[in-house]
C-alpha positions as CSV (number, residue, x, y, z in Angstrom):
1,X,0.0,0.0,0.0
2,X,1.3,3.5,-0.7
3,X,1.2,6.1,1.6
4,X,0.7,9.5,0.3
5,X,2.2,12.7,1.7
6,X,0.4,14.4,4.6
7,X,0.2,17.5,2.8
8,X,-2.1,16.4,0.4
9,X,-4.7,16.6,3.4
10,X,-3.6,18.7,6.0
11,X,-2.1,21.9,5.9
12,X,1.4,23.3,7.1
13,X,-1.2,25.9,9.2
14,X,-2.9,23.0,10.6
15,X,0.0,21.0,11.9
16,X,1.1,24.1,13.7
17,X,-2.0,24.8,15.0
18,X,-2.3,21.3,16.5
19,X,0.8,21.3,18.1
20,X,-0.4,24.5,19.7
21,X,-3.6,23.0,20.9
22,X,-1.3,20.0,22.7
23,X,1.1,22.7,24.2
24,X,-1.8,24.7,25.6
25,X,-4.3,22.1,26.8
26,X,-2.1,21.5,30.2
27,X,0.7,22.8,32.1
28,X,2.4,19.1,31.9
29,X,6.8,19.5,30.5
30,X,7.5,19.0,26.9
31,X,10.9,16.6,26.9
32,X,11.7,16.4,23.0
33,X,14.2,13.7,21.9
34,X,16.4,15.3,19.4
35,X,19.2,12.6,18.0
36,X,20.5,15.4,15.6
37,X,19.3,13.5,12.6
38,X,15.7,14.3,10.1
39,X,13.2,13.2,11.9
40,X,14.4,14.5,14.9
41,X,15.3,18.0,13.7
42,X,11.9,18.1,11.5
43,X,9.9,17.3,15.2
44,X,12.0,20.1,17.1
45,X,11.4,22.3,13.8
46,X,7.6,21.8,13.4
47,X,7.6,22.8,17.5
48,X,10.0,25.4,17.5
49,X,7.8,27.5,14.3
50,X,4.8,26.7,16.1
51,X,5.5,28.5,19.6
52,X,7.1,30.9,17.7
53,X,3.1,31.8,16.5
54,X,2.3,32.5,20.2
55,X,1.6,35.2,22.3
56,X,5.2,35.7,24.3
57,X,2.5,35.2,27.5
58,X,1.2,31.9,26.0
59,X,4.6,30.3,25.9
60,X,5.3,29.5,29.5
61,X,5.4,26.1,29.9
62,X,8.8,24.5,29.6
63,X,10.3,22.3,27.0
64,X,13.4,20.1,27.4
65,X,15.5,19.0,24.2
66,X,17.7,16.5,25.6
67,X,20.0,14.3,23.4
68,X,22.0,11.1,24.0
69,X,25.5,10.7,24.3
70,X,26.8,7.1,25.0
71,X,30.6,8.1,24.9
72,X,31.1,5.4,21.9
73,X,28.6,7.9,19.4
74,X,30.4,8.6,15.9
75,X,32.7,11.8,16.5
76,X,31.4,13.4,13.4
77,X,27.9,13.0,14.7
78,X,28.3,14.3,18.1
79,X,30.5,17.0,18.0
80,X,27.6,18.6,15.5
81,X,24.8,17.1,18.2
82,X,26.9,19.2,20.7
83,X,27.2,22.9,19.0
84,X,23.6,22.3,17.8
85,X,22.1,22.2,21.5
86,X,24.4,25.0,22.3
87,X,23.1,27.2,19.8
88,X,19.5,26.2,20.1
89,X,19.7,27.4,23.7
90,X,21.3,30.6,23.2
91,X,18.9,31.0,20.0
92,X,16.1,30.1,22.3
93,X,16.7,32.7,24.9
94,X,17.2,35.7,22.5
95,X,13.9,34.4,20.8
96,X,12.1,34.5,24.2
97,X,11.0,30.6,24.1
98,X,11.0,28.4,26.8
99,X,13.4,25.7,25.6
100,X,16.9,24.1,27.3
101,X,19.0,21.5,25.8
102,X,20.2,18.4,27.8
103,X,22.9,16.2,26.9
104,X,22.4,12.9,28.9
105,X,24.9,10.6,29.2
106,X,25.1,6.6,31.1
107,X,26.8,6.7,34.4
108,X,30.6,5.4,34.8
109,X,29.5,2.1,35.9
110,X,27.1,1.6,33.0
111,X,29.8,2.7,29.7
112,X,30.7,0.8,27.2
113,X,34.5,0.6,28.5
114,X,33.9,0.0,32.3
115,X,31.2,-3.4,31.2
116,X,33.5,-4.4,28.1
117,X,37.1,-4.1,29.6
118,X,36.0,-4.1,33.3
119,X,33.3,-6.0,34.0
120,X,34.0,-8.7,31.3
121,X,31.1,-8.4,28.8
122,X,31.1,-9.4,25.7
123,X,30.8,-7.2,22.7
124,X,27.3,-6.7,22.2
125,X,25.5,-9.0,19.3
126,X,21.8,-9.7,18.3
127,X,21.8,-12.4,21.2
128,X,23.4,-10.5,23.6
129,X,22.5,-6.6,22.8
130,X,23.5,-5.2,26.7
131,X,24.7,-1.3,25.4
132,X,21.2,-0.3,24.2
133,X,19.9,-0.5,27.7
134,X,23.2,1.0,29.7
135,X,23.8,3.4,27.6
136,X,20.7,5.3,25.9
137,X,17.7,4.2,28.0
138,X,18.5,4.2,31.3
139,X,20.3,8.2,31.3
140,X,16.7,8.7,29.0
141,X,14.4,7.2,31.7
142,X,16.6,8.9,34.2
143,X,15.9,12.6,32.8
144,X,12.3,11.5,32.3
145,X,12.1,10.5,36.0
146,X,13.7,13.5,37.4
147,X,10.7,15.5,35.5
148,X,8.4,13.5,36.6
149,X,9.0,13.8,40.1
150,X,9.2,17.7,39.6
151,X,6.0,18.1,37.6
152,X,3.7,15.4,38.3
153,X,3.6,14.2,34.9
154,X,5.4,15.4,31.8
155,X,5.1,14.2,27.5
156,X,7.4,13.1,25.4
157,X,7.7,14.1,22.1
158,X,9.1,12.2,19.6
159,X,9.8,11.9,15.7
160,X,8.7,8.7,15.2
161,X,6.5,7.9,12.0
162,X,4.1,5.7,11.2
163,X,6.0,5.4,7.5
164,X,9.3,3.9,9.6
165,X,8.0,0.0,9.2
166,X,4.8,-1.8,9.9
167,X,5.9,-2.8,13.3
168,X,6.2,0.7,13.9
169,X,3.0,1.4,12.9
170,X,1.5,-1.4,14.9
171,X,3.5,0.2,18.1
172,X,1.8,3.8,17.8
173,X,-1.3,2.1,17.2
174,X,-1.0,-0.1,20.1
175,X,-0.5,2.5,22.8
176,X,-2.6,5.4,21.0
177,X,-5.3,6.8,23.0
178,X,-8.8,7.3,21.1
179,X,-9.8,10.8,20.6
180,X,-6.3,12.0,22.0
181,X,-3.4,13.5,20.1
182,X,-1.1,12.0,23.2
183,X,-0.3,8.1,23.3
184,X,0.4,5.9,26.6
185,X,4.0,5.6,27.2
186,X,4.9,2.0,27.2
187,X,6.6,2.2,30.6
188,X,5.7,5.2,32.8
189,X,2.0,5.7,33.7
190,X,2.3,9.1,34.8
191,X,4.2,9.8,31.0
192,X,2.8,10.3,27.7
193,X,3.8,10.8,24.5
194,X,3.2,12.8,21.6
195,X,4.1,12.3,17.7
196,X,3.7,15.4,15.8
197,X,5.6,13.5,12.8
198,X,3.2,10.6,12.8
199,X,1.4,10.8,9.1
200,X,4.8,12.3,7.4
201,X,6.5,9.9,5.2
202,X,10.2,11.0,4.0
203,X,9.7,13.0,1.6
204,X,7.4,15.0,3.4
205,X,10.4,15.1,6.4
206,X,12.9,16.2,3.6
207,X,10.6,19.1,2.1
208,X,9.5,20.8,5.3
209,X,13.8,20.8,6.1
210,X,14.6,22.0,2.9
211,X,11.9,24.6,2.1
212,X,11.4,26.4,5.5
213,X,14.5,28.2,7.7
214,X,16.1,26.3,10.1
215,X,14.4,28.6,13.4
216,X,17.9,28.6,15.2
217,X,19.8,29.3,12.4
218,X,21.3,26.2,11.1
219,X,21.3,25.3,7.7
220,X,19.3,21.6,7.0
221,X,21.4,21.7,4.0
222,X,24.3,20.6,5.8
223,X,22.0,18.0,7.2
224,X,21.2,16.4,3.7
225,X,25.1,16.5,3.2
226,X,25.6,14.1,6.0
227,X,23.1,11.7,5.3
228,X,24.5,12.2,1.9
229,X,28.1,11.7,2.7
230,X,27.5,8.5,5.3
231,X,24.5,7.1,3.1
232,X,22.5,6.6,6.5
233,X,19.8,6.7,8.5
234,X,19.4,8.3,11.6
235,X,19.8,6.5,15.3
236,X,16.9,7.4,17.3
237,X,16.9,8.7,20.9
238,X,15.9,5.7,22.3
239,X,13.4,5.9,25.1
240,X,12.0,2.4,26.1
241,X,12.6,-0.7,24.4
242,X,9.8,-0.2,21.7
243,X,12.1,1.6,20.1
244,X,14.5,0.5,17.8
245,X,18.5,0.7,19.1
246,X,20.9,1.3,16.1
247,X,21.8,-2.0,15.6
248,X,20.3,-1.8,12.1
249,X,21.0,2.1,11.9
250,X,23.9,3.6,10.3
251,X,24.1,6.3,12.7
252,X,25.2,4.2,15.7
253,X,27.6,4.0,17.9
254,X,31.4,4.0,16.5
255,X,31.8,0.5,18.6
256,X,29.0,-1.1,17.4
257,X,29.5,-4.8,16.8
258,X,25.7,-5.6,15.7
259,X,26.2,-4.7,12.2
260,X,28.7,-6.7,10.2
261,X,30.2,-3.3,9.2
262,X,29.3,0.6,10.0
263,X,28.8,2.2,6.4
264,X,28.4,5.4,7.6
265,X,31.9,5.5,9.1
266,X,33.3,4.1,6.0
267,X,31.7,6.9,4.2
268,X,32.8,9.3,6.4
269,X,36.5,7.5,5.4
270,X,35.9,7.7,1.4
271,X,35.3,11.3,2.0
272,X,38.2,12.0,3.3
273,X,38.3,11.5,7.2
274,X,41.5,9.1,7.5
275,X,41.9,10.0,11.4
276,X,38.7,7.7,11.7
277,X,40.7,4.4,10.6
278,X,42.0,3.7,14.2
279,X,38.5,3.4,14.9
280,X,37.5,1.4,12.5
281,X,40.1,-1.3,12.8
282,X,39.8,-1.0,16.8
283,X,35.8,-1.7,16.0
284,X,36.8,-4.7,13.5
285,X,39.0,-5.9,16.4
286,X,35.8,-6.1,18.6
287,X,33.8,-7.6,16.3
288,X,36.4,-10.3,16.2
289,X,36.3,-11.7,19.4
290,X,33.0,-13.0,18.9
291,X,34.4,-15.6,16.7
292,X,37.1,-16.6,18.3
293,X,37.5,-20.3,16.6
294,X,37.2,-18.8,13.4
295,X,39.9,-15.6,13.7
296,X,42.1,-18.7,15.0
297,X,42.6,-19.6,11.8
298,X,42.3,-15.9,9.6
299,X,45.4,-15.2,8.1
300,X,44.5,-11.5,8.6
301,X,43.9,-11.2,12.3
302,X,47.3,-10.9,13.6
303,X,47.5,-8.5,11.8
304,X,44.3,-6.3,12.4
305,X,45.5,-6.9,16.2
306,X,49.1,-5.4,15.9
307,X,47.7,-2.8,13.3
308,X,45.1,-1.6,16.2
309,X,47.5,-2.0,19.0
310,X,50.0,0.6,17.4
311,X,47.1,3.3,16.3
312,X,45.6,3.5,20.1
313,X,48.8,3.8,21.9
């Protein structure tokens, strides 16, 4: 079945005018999950123009963009996650909105490093996928909590899509909640969540970028570039295990052993950004180990090893 754009039935006007509604029906926190990629930076976008339409009384409740660092992101990606929260708050204040950025990250005892070398764990594979929980949700939930406990109750918005897969589909519908814009949150009672990206399909996410000004003064041309450059998709914030880790994502984590190989650093290579090989072959290294009786006998190992073991020192 094809799904058609969600401009051929609502309006620009009207999408802004429903996010308004949501923001002034209660006094309950906005906590947007922004992972610096399209879908996240159309939801902030669509919110950010929309509050910009109200009265400067009108736009007291707060709003909290956080985004997640696990330590082991791609250094491309979160160096630009980084001076994009720092100028969204600065461009947030002079604009007179209610909005500050949050960059979460897992505690000592839960990074990648401390479990892997430390602990003992294995690198993470499809049987065995321990980093999504230690090192997105939990500093998510965390922040969520802390909210929670401050305001009573608080919404999460997200820019999750309907168009993403089937299952996805299937996940909105499953904890929608008739006649509301809002949806349950799959873990927290006292949590909701709301979609404002819902009905878009990519090319509608790609248009809205592209044809209207980036409200804090980036330029969603750069955006394209990446995905351009990396040929990827974005990782989500991930929130609660109905959403998807970056396991299948090409905007993962640098470390990432779930995927056979992480195109969007090799991209990033072909383009020009040789400093990234030590991570790569450190990454390769990794991925190694979980098949051990195999490397035994790979001509090529040894050599990875001593390759990686002279570009980390």
């Amino acid at each position: 079945m094809t799904v058609e754009s969600v401009f051929k039935s609502r309006s620009l006007k009207q999408i802004y005018d429903e996010i308004k509604e949501v923001y002034l029906s209660d006094n309950r926190p906005w906590i947007l999950g922004f992972s610096g990629g399209k879908d996240s930076t159309c939801m902030v976008q669509l919110i950010w123009h929309a509050l910009s339409d109200l009265p400067k009384e009108k736009r007291e409740k707060k709003i909290h963009i956080i985004s997640s660092d696990t330590l082991v992101e791609s250094p491309k990606i979160v160096e630009q996650i980084i001076q994009t929260l720092d100028i969204m708050e600065s461009s947030a204040k002079k604009q007179g909105l209610p909005i500050t950025t949050n960059l979460v990250r897992p505690e000592i005892k839960d990074s990648f490093w401390v479990c892997l070398l430390g602990l003992g764990y294995p690198a993470p594979s499809n049987n065995f996928r321990w980093c999504t929980d230690r090192l997105k949700i939990r500093n998510a939930d965390k922040f969520i909590n802390e909210k929670v406990s401050e305001y009573g109750e608080a919404i999460v918005c997200l820019g999750t899509r309907k168009d993403e897969s089937g299952s996805r589909a299937q996940l909105m519908h499953l904890y929608s909640i008739k006649g509301s814009y809002l949806s349950r949150h799959s873990k927290f009672a006292q949590t909701y969540v709301y979609t404002p990206l819902r009905d878009f399909i990519t090319e509608d996410v790609w248009n809205y970028l592209l044809q209207n000004k980036n409200p804090w003064g980036a330029n969603n041309r750069d955006l394209l570039s990446l995905y351009q450059n990396a040929n990827a998709s974005e990782c989500p914030l991930v929130v609660d295990t109905s959403t998807p880790s970056c396991g299948n994502s090409r905007f993962g984590c640098w470390v990432c052993t779930v995927v056979d190989r992480d195109k969007s650093m090799d991209s990033f290579m072909e383009g020009g950004e040789d400093w990234l090989e030590p991570l790569i072959d450190l990454r390769t290294e990794l991925k190694h180990t979980q098949t051990p009786e195999k490397d035994l006998n790979d001509d090529d190992s040894p050599e990875i090893r001593a390759l990686c073991r002279e570009k980390v020192r």
